[in-house]
DSSP file (Angstrom, degrees, kcal/mol; ACC not computed):
  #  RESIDUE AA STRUCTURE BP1 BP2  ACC     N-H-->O    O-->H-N    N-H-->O    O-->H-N    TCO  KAPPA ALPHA  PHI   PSI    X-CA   Y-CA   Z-CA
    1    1 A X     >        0   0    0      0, 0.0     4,-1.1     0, 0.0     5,-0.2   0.000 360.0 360.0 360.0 -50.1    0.0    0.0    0.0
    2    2 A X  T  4  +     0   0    0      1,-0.2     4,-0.4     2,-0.1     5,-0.1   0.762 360.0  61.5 -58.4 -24.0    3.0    2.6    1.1
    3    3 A X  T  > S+     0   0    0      2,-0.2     4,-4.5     1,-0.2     3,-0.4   0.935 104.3  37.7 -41.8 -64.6    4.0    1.3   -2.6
    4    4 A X  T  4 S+     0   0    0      1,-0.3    -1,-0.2     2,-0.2    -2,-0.1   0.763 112.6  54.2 -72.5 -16.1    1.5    2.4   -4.4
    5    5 A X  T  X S+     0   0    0     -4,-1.1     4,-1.2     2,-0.2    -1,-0.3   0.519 106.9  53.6 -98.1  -7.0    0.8    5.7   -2.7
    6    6 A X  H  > S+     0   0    0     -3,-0.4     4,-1.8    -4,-0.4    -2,-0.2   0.827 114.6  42.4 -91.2 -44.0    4.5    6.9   -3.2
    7    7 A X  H  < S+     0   0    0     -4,-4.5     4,-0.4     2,-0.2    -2,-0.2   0.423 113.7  52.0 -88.6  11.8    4.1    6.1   -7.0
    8    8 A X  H  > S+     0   0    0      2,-0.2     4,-2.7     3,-0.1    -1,-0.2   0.766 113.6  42.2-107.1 -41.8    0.8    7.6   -7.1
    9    9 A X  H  X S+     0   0    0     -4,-1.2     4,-2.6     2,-0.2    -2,-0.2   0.771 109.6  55.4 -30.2 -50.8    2.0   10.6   -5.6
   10   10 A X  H  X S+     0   0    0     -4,-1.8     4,-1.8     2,-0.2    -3,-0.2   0.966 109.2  55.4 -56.9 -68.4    5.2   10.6   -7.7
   11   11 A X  H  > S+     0   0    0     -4,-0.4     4,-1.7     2,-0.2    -2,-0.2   0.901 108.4  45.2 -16.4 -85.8    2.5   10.4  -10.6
   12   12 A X  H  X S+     0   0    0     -4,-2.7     4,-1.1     1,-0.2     5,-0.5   0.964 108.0  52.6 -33.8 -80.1    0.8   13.4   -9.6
   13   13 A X  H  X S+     0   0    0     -4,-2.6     4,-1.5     1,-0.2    -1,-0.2   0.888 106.0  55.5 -42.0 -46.3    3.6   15.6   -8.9
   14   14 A X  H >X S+     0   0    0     -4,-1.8     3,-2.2    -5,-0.2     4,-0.8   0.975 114.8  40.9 -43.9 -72.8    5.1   15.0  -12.4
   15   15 A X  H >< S+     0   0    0     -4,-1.7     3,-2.4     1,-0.3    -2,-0.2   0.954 108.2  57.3 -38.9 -78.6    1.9   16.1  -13.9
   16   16 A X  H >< S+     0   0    0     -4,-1.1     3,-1.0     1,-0.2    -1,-0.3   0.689  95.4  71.0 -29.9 -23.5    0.9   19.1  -11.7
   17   17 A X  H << S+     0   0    0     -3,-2.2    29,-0.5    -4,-1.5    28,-0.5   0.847 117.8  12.9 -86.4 -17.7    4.0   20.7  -12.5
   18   18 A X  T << S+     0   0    0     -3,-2.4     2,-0.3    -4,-0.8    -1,-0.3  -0.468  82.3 157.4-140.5  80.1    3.3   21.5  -15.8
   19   19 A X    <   -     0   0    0     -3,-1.0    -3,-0.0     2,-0.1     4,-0.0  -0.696  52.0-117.5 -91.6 150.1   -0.6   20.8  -16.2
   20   20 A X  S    S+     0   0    0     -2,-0.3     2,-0.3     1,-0.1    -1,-0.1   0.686 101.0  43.4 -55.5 -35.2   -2.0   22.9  -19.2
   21   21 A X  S >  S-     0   0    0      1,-0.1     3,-1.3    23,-0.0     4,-0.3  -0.952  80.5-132.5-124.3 154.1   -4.2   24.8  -16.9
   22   22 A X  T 3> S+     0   0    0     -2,-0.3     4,-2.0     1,-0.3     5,-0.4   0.879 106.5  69.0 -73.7 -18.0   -3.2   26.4  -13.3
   23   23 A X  H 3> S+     0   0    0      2,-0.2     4,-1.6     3,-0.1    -1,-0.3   0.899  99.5  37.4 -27.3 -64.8   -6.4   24.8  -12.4
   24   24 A X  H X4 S+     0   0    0     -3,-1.3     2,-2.8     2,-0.2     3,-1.1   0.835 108.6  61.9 -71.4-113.1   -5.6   21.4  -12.7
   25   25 A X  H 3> S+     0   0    0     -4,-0.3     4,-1.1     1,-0.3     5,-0.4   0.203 108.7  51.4 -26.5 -30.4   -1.9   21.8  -11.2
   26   26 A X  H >X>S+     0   0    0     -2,-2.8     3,-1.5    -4,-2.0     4,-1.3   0.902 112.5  43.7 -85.8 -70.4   -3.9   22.9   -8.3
   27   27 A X  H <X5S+     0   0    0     -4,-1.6     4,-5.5    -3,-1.1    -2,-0.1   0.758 110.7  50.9  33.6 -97.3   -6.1   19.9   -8.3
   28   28 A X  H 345S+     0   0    0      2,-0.2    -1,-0.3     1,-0.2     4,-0.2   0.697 103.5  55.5 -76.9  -5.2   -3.8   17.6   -8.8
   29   29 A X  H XX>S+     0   0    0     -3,-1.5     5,-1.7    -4,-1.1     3,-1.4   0.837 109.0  55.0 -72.1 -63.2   -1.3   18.7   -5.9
   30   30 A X  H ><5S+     0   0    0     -4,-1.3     3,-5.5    -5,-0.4    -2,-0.2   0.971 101.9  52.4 -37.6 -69.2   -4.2   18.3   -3.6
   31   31 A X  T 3<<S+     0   0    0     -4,-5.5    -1,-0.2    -5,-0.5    -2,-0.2   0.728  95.1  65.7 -32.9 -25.1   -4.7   15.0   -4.7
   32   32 A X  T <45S-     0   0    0     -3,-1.4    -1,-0.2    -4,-0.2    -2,-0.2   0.275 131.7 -92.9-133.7 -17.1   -1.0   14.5   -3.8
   33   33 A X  T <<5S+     0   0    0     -3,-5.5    25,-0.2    -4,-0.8    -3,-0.2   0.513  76.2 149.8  93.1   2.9   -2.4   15.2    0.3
   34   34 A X      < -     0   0    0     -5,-1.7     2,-0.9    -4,-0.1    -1,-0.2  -0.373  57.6-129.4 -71.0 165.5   -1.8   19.2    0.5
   35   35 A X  B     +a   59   0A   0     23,-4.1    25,-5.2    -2,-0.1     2,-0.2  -0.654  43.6 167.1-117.5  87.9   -3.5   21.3    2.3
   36   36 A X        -     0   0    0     -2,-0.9    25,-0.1    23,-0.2     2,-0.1  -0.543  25.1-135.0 -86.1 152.1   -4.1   24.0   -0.7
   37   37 A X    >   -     0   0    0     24,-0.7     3,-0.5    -2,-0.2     2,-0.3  -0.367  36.2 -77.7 -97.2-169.1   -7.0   27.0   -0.2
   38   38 A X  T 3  S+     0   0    0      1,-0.2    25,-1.1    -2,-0.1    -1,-0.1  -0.728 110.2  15.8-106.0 147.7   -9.4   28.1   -2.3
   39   39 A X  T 3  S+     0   0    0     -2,-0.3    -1,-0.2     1,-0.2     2,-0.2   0.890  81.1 156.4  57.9  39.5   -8.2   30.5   -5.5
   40   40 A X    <   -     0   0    0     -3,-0.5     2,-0.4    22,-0.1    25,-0.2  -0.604  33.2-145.6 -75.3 161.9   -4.6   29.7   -5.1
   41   41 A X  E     -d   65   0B   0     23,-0.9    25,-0.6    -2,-0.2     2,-0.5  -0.982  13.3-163.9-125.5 122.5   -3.1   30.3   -7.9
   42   42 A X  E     -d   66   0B   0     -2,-0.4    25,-0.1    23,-0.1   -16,-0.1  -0.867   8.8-148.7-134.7 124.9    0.0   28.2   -9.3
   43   43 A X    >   -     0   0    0     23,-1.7     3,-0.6    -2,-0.5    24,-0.1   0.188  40.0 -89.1 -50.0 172.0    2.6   29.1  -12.2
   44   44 A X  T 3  S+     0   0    0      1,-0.1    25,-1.4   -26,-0.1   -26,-0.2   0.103 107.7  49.8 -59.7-173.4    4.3   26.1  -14.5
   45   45 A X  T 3   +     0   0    0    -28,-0.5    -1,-0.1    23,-0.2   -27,-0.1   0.562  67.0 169.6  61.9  -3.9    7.2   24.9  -13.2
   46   46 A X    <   -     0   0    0     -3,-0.6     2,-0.3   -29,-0.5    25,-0.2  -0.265  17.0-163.0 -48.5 137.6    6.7   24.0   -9.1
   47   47 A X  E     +i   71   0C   0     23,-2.5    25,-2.4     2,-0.0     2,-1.2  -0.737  11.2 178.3-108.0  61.0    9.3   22.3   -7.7
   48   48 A X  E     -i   72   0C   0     -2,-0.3     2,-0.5    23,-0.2    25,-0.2  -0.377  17.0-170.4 -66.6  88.1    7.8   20.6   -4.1
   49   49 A X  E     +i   73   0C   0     23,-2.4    25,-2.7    -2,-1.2    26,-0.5  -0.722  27.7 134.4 -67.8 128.9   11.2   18.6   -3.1
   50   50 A X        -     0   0    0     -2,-0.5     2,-0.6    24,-0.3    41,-0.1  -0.955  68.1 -87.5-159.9-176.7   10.3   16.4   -0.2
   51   51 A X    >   -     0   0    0     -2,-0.3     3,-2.5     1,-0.1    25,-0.0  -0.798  53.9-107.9 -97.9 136.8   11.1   12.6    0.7
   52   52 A X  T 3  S+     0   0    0     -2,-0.6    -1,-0.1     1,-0.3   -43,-0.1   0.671 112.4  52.4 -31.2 -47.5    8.1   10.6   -1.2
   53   53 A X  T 3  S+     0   0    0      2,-0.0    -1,-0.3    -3,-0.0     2,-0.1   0.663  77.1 110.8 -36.2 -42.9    6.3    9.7    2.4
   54   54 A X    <   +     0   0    0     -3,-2.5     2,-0.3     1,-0.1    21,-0.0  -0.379  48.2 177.4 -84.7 129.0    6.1   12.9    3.8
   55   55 A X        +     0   0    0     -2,-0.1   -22,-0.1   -22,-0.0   -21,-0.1  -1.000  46.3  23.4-133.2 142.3    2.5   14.2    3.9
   56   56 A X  S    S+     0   0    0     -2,-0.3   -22,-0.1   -23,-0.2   -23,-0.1   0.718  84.6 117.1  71.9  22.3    0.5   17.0    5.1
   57   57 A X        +     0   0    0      1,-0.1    37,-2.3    36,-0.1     2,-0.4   0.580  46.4  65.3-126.3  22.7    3.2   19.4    5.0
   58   58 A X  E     - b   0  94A   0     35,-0.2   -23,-4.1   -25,-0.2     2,-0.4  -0.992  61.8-170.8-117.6 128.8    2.8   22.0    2.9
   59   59 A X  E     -ab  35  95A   0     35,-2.7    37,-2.6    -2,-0.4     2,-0.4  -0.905   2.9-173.2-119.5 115.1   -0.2   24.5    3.6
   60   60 A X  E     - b   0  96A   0    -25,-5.2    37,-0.2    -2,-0.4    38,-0.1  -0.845  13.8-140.4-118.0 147.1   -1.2   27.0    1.5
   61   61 A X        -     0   0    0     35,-0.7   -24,-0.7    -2,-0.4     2,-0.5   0.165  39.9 -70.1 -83.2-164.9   -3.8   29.6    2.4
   62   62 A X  S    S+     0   0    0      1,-0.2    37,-0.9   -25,-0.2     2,-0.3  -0.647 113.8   3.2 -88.9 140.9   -6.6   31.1    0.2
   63   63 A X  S    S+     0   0    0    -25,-1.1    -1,-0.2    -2,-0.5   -23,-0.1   0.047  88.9 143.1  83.8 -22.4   -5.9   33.5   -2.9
   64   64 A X        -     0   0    0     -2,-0.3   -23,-0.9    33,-0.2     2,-0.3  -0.090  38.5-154.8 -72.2 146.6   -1.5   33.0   -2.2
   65   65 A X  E     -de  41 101B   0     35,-2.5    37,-3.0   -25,-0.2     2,-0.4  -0.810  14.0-149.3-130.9 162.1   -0.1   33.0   -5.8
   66   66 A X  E     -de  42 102B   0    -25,-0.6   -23,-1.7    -2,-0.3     2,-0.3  -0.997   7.0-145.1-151.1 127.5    3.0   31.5   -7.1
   67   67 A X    >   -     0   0    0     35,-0.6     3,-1.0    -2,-0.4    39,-0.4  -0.828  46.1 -72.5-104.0 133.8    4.9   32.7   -9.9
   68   68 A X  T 3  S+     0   0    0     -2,-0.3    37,-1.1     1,-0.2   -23,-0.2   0.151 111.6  18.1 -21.8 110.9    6.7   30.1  -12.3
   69   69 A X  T 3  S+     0   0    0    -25,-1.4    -1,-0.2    35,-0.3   -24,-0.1   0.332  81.2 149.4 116.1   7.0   10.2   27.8  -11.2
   70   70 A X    <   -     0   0    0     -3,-1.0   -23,-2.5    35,-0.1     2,-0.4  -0.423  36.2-150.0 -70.1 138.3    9.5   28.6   -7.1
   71   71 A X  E     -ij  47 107C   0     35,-1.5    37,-2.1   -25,-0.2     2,-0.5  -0.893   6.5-150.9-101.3 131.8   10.9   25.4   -5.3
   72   72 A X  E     -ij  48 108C   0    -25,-2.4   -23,-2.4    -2,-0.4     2,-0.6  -0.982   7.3-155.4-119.3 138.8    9.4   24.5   -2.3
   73   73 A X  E     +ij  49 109C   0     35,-2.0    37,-1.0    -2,-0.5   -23,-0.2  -0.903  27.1 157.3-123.6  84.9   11.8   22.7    0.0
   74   74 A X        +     0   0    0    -25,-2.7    18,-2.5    -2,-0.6     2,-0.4   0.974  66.0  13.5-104.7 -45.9   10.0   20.5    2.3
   75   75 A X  E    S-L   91   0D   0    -26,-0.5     2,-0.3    16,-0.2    -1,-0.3  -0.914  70.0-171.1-102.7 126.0   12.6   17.7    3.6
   76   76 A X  E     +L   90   0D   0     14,-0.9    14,-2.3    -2,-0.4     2,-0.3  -0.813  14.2 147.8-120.4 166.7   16.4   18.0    3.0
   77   77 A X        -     0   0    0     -2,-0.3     2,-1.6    12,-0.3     7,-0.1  -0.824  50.7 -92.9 168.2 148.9   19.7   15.5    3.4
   78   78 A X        -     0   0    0     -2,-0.3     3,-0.4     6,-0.2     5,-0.1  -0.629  42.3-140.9 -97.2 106.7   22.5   15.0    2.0
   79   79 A X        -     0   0    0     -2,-1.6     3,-0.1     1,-0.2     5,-0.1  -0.158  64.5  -9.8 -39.2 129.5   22.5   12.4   -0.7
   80   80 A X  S    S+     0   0    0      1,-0.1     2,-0.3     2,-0.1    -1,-0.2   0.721 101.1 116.1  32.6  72.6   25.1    9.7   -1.6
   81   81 A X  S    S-     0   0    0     -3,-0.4    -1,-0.1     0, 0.0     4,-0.1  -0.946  73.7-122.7-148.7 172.6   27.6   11.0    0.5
   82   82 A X  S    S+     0   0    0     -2,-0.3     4,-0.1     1,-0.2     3,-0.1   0.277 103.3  65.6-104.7  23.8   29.3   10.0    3.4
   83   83 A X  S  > S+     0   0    0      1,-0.2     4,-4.9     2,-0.1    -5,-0.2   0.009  84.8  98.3-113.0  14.4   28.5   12.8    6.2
   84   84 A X  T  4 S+     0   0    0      1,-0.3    -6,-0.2     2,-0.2    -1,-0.2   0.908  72.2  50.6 -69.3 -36.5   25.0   11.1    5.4
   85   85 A X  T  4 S+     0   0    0      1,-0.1    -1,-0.3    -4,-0.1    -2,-0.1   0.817 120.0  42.1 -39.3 -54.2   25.1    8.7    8.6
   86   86 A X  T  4 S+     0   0    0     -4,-0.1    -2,-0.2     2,-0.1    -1,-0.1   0.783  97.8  79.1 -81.4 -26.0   25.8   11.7   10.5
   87   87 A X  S  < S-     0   0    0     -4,-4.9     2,-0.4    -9,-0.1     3,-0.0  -0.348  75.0-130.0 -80.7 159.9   23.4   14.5    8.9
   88   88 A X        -     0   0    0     -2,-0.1   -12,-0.1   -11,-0.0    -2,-0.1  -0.949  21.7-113.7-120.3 139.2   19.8   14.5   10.2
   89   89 A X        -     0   0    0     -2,-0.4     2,-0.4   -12,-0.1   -12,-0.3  -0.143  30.1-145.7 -35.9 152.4   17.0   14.6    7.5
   90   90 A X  E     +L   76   0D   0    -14,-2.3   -14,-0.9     2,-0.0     2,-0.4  -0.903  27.9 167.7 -98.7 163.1   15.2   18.1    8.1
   91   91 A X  E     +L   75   0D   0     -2,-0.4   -16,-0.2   -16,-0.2     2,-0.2  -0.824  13.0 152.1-142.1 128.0   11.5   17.6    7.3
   92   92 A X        -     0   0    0    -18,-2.5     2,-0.5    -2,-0.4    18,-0.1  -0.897  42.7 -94.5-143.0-165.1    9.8   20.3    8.4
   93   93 A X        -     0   0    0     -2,-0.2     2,-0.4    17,-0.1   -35,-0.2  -0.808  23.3-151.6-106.8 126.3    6.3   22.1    7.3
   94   94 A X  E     -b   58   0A   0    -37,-2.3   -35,-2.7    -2,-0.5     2,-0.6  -0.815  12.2-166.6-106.0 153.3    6.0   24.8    5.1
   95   95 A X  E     -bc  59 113A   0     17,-3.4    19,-2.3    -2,-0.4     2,-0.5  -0.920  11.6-176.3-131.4 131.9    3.0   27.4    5.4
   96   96 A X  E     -bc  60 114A   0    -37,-2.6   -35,-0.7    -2,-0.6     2,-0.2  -0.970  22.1-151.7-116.6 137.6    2.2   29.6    3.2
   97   97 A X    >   -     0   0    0     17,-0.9     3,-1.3    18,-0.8     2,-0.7  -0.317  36.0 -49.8-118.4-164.7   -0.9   31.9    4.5
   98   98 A X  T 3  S+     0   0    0      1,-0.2    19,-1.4    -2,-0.2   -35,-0.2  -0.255 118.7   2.5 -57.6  98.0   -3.7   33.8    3.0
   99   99 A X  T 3  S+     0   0    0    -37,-0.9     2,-0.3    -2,-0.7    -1,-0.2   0.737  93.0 157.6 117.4  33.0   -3.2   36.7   -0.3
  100  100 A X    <   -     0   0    0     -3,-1.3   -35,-2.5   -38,-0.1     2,-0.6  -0.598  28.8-152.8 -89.0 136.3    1.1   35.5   -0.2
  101  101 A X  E     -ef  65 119B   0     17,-2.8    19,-2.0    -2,-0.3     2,-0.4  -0.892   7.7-155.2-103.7 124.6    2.7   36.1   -3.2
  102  102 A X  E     -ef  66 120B   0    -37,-3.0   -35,-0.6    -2,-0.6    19,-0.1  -0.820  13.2-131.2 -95.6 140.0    5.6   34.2   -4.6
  103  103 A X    >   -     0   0    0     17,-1.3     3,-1.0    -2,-0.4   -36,-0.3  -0.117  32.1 -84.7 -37.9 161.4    7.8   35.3   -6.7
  104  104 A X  T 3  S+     0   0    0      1,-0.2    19,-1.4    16,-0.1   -35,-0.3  -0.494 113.2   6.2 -72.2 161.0    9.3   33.7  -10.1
  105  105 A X  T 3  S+     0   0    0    -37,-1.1    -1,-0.2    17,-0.3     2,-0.2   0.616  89.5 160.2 -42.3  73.2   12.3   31.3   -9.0
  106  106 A X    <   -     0   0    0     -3,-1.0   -35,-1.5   -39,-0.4     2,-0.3  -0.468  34.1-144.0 -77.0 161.7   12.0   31.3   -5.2
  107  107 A X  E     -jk  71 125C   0     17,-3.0    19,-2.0   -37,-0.2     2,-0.7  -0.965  12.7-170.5-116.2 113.8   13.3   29.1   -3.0
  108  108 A X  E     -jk  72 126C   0    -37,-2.1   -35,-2.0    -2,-0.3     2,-0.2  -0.924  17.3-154.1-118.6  87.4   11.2   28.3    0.2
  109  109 A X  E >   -j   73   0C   0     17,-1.3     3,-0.8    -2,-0.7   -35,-0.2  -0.620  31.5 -69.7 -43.1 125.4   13.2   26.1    2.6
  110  110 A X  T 3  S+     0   0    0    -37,-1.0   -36,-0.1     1,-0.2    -1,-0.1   0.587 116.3  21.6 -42.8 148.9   11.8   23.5    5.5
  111  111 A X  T 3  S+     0   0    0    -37,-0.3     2,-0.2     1,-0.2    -1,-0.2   0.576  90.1 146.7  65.8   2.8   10.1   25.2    8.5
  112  112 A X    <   -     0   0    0     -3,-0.8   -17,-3.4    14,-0.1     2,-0.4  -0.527  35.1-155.4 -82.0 158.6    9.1   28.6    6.8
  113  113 A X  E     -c   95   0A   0     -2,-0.2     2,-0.5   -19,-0.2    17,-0.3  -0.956   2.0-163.5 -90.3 122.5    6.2   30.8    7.3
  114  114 A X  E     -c   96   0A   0    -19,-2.3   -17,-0.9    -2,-0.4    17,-0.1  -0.963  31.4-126.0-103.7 112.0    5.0   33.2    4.6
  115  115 A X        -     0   0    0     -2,-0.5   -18,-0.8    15,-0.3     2,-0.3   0.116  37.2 -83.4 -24.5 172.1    2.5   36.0    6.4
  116  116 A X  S    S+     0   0    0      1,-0.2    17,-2.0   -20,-0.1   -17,-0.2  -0.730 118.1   7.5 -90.2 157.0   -0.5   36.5    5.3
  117  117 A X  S    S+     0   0    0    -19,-1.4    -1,-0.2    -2,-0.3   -18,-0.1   0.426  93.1 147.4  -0.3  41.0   -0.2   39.2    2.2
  118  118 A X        -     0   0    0     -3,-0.2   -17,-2.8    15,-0.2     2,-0.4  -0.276  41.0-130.2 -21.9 138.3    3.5   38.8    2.5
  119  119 A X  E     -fg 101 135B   0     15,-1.2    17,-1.0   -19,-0.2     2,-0.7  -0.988   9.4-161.1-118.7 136.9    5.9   39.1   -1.2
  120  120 A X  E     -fg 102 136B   0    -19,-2.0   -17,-1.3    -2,-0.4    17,-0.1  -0.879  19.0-154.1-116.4  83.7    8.3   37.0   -2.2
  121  121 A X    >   -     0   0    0     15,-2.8     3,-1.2    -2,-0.7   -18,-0.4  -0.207  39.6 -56.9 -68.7-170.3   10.3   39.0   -4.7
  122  122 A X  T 3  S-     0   0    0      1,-0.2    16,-0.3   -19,-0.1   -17,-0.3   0.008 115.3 -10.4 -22.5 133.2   12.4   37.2   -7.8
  123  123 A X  T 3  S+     0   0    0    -19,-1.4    -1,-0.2     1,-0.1   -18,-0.2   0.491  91.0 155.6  57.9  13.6   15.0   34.7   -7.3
  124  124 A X    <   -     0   0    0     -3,-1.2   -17,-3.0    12,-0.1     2,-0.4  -0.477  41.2-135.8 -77.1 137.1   14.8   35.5   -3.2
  125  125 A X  E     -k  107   0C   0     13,-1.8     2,-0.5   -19,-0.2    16,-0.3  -0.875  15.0-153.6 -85.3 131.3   16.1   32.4   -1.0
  126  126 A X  E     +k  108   0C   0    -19,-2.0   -17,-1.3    -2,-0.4     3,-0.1  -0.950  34.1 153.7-111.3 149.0   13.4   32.2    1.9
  127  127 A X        +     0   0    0     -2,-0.5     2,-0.2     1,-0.4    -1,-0.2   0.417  65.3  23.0-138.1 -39.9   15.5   30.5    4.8
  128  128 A X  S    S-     0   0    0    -16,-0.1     2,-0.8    13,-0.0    -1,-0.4  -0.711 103.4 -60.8-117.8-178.9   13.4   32.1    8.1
  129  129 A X        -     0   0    0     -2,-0.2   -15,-0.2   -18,-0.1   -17,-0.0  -0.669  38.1-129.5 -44.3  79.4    9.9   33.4    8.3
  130  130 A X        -     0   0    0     -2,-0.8   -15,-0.3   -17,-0.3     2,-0.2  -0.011  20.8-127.4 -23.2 124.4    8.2   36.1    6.7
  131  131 A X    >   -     0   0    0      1,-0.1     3,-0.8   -17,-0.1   -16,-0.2  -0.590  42.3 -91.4 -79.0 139.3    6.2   38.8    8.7
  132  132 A X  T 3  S+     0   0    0      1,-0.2   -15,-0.2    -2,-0.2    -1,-0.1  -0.329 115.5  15.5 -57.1 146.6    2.6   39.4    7.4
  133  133 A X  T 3  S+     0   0    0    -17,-2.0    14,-1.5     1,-0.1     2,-0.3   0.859  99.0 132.6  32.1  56.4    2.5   42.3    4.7
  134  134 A X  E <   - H   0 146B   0     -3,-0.8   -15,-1.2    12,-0.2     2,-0.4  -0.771  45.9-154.6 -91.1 148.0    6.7   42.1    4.2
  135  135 A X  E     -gH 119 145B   0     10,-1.1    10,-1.4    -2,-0.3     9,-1.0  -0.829  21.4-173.2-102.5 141.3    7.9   42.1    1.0
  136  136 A X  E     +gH 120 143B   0    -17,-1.0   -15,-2.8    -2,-0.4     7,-0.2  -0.648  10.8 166.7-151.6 133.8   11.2   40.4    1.3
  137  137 A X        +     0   0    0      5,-2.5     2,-0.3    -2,-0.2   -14,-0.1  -0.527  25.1  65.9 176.5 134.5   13.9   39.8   -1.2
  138  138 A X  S    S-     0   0    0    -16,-0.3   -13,-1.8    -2,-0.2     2,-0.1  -0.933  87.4 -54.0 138.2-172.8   17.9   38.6   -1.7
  139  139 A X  S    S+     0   0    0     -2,-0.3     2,-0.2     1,-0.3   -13,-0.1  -0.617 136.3  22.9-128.5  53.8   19.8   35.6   -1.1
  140  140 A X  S    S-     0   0    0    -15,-0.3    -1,-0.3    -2,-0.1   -14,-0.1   0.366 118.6 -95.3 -72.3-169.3   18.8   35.1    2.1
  141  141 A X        -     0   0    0    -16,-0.3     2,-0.2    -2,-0.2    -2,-0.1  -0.368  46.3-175.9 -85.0 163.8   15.8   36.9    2.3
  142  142 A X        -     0   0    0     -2,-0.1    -5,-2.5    -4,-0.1     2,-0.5  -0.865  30.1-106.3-155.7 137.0   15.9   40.5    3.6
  143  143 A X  E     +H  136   0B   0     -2,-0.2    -7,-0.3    -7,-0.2     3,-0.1  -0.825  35.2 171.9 -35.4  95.6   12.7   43.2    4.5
  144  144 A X  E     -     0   0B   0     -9,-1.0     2,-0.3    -2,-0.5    -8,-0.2   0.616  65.4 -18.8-104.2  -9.7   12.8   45.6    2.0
  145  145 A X  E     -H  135   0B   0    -10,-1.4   -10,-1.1     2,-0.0     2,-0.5  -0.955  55.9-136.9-173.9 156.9    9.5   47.3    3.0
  146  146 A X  E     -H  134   0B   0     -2,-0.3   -12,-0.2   -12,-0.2     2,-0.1  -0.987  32.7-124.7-128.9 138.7    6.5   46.4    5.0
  147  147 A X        -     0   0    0    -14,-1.5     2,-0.1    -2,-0.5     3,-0.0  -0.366  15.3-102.7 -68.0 156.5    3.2   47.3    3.7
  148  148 A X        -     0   0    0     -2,-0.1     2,-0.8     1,-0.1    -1,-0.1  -0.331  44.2-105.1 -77.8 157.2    0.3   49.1    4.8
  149  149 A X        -     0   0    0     -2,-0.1     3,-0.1     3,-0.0    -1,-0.1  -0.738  39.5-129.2 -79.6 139.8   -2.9   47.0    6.1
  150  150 A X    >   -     0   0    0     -2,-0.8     3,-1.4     1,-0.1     2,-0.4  -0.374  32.8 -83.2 -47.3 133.1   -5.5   47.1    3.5
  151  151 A X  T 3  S+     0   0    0      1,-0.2    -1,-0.1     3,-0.0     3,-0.1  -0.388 108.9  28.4 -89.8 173.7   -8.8   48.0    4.3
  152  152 A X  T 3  S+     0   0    0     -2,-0.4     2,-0.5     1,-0.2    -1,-0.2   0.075  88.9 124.2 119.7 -34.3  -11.1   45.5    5.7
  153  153 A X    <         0   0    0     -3,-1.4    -1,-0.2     1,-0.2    -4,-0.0  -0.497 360.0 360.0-108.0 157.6   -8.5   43.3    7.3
  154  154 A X              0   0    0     -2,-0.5    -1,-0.2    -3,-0.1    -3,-0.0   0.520 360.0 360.0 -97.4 360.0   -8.4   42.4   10.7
């Protein structure tokens, strides 16, 4: 059964990352056991890295958008190597919260938090947590401005 749900998964992810409409790609990553909101939006090109098992750890909020090639980094380790005995898997959860926008080839690493209407410029590494309404951007990520609250929200 853990067979079949790793290669069904595996299945899915292939597809989603470049389904013909961002519809489907959201779809099928649900299918896959995320916990996507409703009106996400997601570009070609997602990258979820995580170890084939790993479920229920990516969350994404309602409306959060994703611009094409962002990698989402959910489990890390060092591969075929020999510090590999010694290094400890990370898996941790990434959350992405309500109206976040990603930028075109982010990198999201294990354990972040995106705020809620948080930006994620270009080609930004996200390594800690994002404050709600930040936009953020560099290699790591940096505050380059914090937004005003919109109205309506609480």
């Amino acid at each position: 059964m853990r067979f079949l749900w790793r290669l069904r998964k595996k299945v899915l992810k292939r597809w989603a990352r470049n389904a013909f409409f961002p519809g489907w790609r959201v779809q099928l990553l649900r299918w896959c056991g995320y916990q996507i909101g409703q009106d996400v939006y997601i570009a070609d090109d997602i990258i979820i890295a995580e170890e084939l098992e790993d479920r229920d750890n990516l969350i994404i909020g309602d409306r959060a958008s994703f611009a094409p090639r962002v990698t989402l980094v959910l489990s890390s380790h060092p591969n075929n190597s020999r510090i590999r005995p010694v290094a400890p898997v990370v898996r941790k959860p990434i959350v992405i919260e309500e109206d976040a926008w990603i930028g075109a080839s982010v990198t999201v690493l294990p354990g972040v938090r995106i705020g809620r209407g948080a930006i994620v410029g270009a080609n930004t590494v996200v390594t800690k947590d994002v404050a709600p309404l930040h936009v953020v951007a560099g290699q790591p990520a940096r505050t380059v401005r914090v937004l005003p609250t919109p109205p309506g929200w609480t």
